[in-house]
C-alpha positions in Angstrom: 100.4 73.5 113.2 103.1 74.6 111.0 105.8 72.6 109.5 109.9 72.9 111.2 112.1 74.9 108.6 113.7 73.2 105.7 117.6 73.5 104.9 118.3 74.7 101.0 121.1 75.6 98.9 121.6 78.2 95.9 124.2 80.1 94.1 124.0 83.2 92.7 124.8 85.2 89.4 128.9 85.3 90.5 129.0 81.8 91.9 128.4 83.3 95.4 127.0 80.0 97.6 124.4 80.8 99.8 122.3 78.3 102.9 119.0 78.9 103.3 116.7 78.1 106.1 112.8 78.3 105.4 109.3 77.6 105.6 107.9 75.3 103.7 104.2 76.5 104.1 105.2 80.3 103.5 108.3 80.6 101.1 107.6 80.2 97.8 111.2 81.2 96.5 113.9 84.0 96.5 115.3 86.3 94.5 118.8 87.7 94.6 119.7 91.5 92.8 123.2 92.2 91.8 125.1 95.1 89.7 127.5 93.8 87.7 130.7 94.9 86.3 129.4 96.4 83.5 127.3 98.1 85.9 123.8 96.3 85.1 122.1 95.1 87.4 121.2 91.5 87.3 118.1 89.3 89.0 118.2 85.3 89.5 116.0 82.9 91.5 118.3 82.2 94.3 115.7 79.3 95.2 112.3 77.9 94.4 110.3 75.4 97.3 110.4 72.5 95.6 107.1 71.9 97.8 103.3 74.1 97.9 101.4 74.8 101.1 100.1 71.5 102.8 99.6 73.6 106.2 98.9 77.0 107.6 102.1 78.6 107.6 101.1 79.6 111.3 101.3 83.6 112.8 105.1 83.4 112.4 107.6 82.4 109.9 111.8 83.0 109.7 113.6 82.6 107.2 117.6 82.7 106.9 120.1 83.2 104.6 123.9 82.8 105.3 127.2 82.7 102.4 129.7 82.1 104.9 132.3 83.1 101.9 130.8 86.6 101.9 130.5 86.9 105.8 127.0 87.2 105.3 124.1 85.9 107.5 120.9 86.9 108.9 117.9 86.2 109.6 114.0 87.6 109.1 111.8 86.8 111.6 108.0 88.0 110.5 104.5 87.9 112.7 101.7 88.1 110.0 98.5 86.2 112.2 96.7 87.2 109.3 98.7 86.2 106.2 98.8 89.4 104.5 102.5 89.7 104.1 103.3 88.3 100.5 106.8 89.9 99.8 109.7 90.9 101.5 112.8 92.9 100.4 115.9 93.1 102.8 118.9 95.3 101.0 122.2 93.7 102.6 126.2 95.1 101.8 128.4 92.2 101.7 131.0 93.2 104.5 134.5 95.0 103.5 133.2 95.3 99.4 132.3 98.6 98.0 128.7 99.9 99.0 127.7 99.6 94.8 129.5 96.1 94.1 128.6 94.7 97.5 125.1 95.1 97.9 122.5 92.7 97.3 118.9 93.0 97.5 117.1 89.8 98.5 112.9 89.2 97.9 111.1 86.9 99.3 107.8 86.1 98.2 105.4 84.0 99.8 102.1 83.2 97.5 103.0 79.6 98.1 100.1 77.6 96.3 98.7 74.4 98.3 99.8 71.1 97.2 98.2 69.5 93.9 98.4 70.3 90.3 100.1 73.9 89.0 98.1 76.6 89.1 
C-alpha cells in the first residue's frame, strides 16, 4: 500500500515560492524552466525527495504544485498500474503575465531509487 502525500517547499530561479504535494514512493524531484530577461532560458531543481522508494508507489499517484503569489495551482493526477511512466512535463502561463515571461515548464520525474545507500 502506498504511502499518503508529503507537503514540500521550493523556490525558484526569481524567488517565486511554490507548495508542493507528492508521493513519496514515485516523485523523485522537479524541475522548473524559465526565460529570463535576457531571454535565456533557465532550469533549477524546484525540489528533490529527500526520501527513496520504501513502497510500491501503487496504480495511482498525484502530485500538486500551487505559488499562491503567481495564482498558480494544479494538480496531475496519473494511473500508471504498471509503472512505466518516468517523466512528466506540464507547460503552465502564470495568469495575467505575457505568454513568453509567464510560462513555466515543470518535469517531473519519477526513477525514485528504493531506500539504502546511493546508487
Amino acid at each position: 500500500m502506498a504511502r499518503h502525500n508529503r507537503e514540500a517547499r521550493g523556490v525558484d530561479q526569481r524567488g517565486q515560492e511554490y507548495r508542493i504535494s507528492y508521493q513519496p514512493d514515485w516523485l523523485r524531484l522537479i524541475k522548473v524552466t524559465r526565460k529570463l530577461a535576457s531571454g535565456r532560458q533557465s532550469t533549477k531543481t524546484l525540489f528533490r525527495n529527500p526520501t527513496g522508494r520504501e513502497r510500491s508507489p501503487g496504480g495511482r499517484v498525484r502530485t500538486r504544485i500551487a505559488s499562491p503569489a503567481q495564482k498558480l495551482d494544479f494538480e496531475v493526477a496519473l494511473t500508471d498500474p504498471r509503472h512505466l511512466v518516468k517523466r512528466i512535463i506540464v507547460e503552465a502561463v502564470v495568469p495575467g503575465a505575457e505568454r513568453e515571461a509567464g510560462t513555466i515548464v515543470f518535469t517531473l520525474e519519477d526513477d525514485n531509487p528504493p531506500a539504502g545507500p546511493p546508487r
